[in-house]
N, C-alpha and C positions, 0 to 999 in steps of 0.2 A: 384494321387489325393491329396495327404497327399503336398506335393510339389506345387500343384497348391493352395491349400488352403493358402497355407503359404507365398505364392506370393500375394494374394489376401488379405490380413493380413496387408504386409508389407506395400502396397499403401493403404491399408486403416489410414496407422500408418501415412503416409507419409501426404497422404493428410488429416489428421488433425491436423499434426504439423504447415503446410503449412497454412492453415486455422487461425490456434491459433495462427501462429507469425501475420498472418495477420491484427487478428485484435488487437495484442498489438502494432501494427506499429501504430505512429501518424495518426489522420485525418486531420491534417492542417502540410501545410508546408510554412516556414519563411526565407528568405533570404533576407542579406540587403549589400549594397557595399555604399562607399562614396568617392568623390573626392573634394577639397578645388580650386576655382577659384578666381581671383583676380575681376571680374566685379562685379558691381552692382547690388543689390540682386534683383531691380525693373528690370531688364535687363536677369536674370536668368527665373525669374517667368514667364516674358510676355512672351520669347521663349519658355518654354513649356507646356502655357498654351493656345499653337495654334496646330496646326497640321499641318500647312503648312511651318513647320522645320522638322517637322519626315526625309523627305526625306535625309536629311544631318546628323542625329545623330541613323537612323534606323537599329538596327541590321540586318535586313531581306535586307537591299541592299547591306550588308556588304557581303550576303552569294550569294546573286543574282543579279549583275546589272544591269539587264534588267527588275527586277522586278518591276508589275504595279502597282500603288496608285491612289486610288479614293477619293476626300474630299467628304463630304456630312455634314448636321448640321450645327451646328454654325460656328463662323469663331474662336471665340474663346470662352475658358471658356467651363461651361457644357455642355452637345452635341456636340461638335467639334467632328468630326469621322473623321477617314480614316481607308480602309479596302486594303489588299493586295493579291496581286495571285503571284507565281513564282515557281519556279523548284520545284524541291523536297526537296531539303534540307529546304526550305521555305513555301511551300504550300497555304494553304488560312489562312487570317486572318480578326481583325479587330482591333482596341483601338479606345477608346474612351472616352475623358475626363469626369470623371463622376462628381465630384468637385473641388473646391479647392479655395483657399483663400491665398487675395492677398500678397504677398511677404513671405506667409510663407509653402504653402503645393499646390500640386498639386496631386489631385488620376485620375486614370485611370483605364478601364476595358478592361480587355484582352480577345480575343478570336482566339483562336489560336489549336495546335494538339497536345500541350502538355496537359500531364495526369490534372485528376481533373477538376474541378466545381469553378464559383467565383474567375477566374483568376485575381487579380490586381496587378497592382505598384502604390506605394506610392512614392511622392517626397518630402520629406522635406529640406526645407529648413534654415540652420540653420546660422545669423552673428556673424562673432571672435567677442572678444570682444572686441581686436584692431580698430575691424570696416574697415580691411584690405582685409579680406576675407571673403568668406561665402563656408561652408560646405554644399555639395548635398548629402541628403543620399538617396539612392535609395534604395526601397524595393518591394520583391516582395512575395505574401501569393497567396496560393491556397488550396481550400478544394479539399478532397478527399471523406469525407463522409465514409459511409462502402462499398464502391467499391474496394474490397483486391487490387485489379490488379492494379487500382489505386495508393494505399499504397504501393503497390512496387515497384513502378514504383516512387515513392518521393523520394525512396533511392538515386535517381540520380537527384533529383533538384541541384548536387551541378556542373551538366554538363551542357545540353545545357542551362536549364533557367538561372543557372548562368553568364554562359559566355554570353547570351545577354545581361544581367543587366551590364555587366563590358563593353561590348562595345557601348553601350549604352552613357555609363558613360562619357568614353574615345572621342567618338565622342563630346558630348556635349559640352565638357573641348576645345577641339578643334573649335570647333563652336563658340563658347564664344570668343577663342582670337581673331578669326578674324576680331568681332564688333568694331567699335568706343569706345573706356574705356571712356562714357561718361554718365554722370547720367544724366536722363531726368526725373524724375517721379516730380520735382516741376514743372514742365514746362507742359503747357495744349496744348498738340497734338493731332487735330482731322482729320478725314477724311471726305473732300468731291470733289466735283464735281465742277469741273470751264468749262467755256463755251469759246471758240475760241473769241477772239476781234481783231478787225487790227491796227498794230499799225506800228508807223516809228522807226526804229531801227539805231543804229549808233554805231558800233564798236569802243571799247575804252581801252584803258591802261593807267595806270598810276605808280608809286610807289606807295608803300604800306602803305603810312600813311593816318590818316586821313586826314587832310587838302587836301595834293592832290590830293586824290579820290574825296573829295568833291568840287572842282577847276575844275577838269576833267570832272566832270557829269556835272555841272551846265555850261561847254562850248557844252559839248554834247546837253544837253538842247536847248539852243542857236542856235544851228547849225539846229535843227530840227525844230525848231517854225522859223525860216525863212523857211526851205522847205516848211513847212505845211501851210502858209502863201500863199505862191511861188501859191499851189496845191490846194488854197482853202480849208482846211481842219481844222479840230480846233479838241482841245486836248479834250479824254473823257475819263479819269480817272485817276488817281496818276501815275506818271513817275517809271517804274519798273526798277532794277538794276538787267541783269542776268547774272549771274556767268558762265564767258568761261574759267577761270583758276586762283587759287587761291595757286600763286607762292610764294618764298621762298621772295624774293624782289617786286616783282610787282604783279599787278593785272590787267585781261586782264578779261574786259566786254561789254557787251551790255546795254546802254542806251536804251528802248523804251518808247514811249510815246503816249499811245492809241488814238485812232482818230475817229472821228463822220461818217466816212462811209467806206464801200468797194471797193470805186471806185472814182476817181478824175482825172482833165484834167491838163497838165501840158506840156507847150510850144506847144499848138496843139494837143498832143494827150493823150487819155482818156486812160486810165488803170484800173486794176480790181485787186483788193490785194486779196492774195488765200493764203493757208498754203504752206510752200516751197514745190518746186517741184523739186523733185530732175531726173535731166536728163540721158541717156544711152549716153554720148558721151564716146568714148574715145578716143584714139590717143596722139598726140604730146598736151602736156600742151601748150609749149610754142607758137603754133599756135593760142592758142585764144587771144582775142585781152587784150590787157596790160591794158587797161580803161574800166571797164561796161558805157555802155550807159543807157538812162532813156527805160526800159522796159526789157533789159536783165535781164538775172539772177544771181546770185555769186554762189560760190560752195556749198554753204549749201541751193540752189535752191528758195532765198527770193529776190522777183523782188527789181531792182535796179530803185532809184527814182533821186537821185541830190545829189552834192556834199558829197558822200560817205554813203549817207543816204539810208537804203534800208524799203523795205514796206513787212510785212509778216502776217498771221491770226495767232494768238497763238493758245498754246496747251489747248486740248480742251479732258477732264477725269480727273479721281481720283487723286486726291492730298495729301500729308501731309501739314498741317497748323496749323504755330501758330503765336502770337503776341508778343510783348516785346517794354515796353518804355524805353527807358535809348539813352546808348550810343552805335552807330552801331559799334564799338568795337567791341561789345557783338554779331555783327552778324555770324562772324566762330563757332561759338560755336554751336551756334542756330542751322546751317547748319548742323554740326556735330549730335548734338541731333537728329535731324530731319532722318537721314542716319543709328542712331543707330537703333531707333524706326522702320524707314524701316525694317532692317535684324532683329530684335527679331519679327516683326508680320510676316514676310514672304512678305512683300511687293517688288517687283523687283525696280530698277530704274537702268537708264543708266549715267545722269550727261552728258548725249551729245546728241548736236543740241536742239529734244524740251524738255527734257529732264533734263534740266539745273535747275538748283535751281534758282527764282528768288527772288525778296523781293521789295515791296512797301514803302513809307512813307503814311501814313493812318490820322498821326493826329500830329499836331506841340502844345504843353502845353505854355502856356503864359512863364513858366520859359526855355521855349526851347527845352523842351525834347519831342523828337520825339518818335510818335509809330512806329513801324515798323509790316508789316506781311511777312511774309515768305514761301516760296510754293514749295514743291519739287515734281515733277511729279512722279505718280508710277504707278505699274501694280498690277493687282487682285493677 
């Protein structure tokens, strides 16, 4: 009895030492990692102030690659959410941007199976003073409250929730170099929505200087207002330049030149301009015939009209766009900007077939200078 009592003593000693460390253990716990990247501080921010880059900088698919993501909320900024499911080492979760302000912090709110209450990461963002870098520091705090189990369970914040914050990090770092190292935030890029137009199309090259290009287009021009003469047809809206390959020496484009209808007669017969149609042949290449004729198709499936001239409906969804008067010099850049801005909001693009980046002259200024706009196709 005397033995049992004293067993009975012991865990009582035990479980209130257990108790007493408990609650001198913290109720908040603070962890913070940082890493220094060479891009653009407006280039940092906008990527993780989306959620449709998680995918690429996510601890949780680090652990599971199969694991699923859902967006919901905004697209960006407050309410952006995405919530995740996968194995076990992963399980369910959520984040979701709670605020953040531009180019200098992003918060987020965690929900997830780690210990504690009031899960966040903090992101600040901090520029060298060189102006070369900028410092991410990532933070992450969680209450525990007086839940003991919790508070002992802090003693290991410096495991798993560390090592996300550090791969987190790491990815990010990595994510970042693959963008375009191109500032865009003076540059006004927006999203919208362009509608299909048919236009006559004329493949074109030239070397990479100005004049040539500008030599080049204005024969392409040419070429095309005799067709569309030829076909009855007449021009309806700014002559667009789209980018098929922007080489080390040359430059390889499409001149089109939109047009007043869908459909035109031309030596006899009538045709119908559609979006390319790309066909299942296959076989021997060199069996097809060496010349299109007027109503065939080319390999990028846009009907063929007259003298090398083809007829196609443009691309027709969500665009980036912006404008710029100066000198089309300034148009790679622009292009480049425009591809950054895609990969920090999560925007897809291909850069092939309709896909292509194109660019209008919009407005000629009495001193010469031309507006331009600029359109690169993309995906939600």
């Amino acid at each position: 009895m005397t033995r049992l009592l004293e067993l009975l003593v012991s865990l009582l000693i035990v479980a209130a030492l257990v108790i007493l460390v408990g609650v001198l253990l913290p109720s908040h716990g603070h962890l913070e990692r940082s890493v220094d990247v060479p891009n653009p501080i407006r280039q940092i921010y906008d990527s993780l102030n989306t959620m449709r880059r998680f995918p690429d900088w996510s601890p949780e698919r680090r652990l599971d690659p199969l694991v699923t993501m859902k967006y919901s909320g905004e697209r960006l900024g407050p309410g952006a959410r995405v919530e995740w499911s996968g194995n076990e080492s992963v399980g369910k979760g959520s984040l979701t941007i709670a605020s953040s302000i531009q180019d200098e912090q992003v918060k987020m709110d965690l929900d997830n199976d780690f210990a504690g209450v009031n899960k966040t990461y903090t992101i600040d963002l901090i520029p060298a003073e060189n102006g070369k870098t900028t410092k991410i520091v990532w933070s992450y705090d969680v209450d525990y409250g007086w839940d003991l189990f919790a508070r002992y369970a802090g003693l290991y914040i410096h495991g798993k929730p560390d090592a996300n914050v550090q791969t987190a990090l790491a990815s990010v770092s990595a994510m970042l170099a693959s963008f375009p190292n191109v500032d865009y935030k003076d540059q006004d890029i927006q999203v919208s929505e362009v509608t299909g137009v048919p236009v006559l199309v004329l493949p074109t090259k030239s070397p990479r200087t100005l004049d040539e290009v500008a030599e080049a287009t204005a024969q392409a021009v040419t070429r095309i207002q005799a067709v569309m003469s030829r076909a009855g047809l007449t021009q309806n809206g700014p002559v667009r330049i789209v980018t098929s390959n922007w080489g080390d020496d040359s430059y390889a484009f499409d001149v089109a030149v939109p047009v007043n209808s869908t459909s035109f007669s031309l030596d006899g017969s009538t045709q119908q301009i559609t979006a390319p149609v790309q066909t299942d042949m296959v076989g021997d290449l060199d069996a097809q015939p060496a010349e299109l004729t007027l109503g065939q198709r080319d390999d990028e499936g846009q009907l063929y009209v007259a003298d090398n001239v083809r007829a196609r409906i443009t691309y027709s969804g969500p665009v980036l766009t912006t404008e710029y008067t100066g000198s089309p010099a300034a148009l790679p850049l622009l292009r480049l900007q425009l591809k950054a801005f895609a990969e920090t909001h999560g925007y897809f693009y291909s850069e092939m077939n309709g896909g292509r980046f194109w660019d209008e002259v919009t407005a000629t200024s009495e001193e010469g200078e031309e507006t331009f706009k600029v359109y690169l196709p993309v995906e939600p």
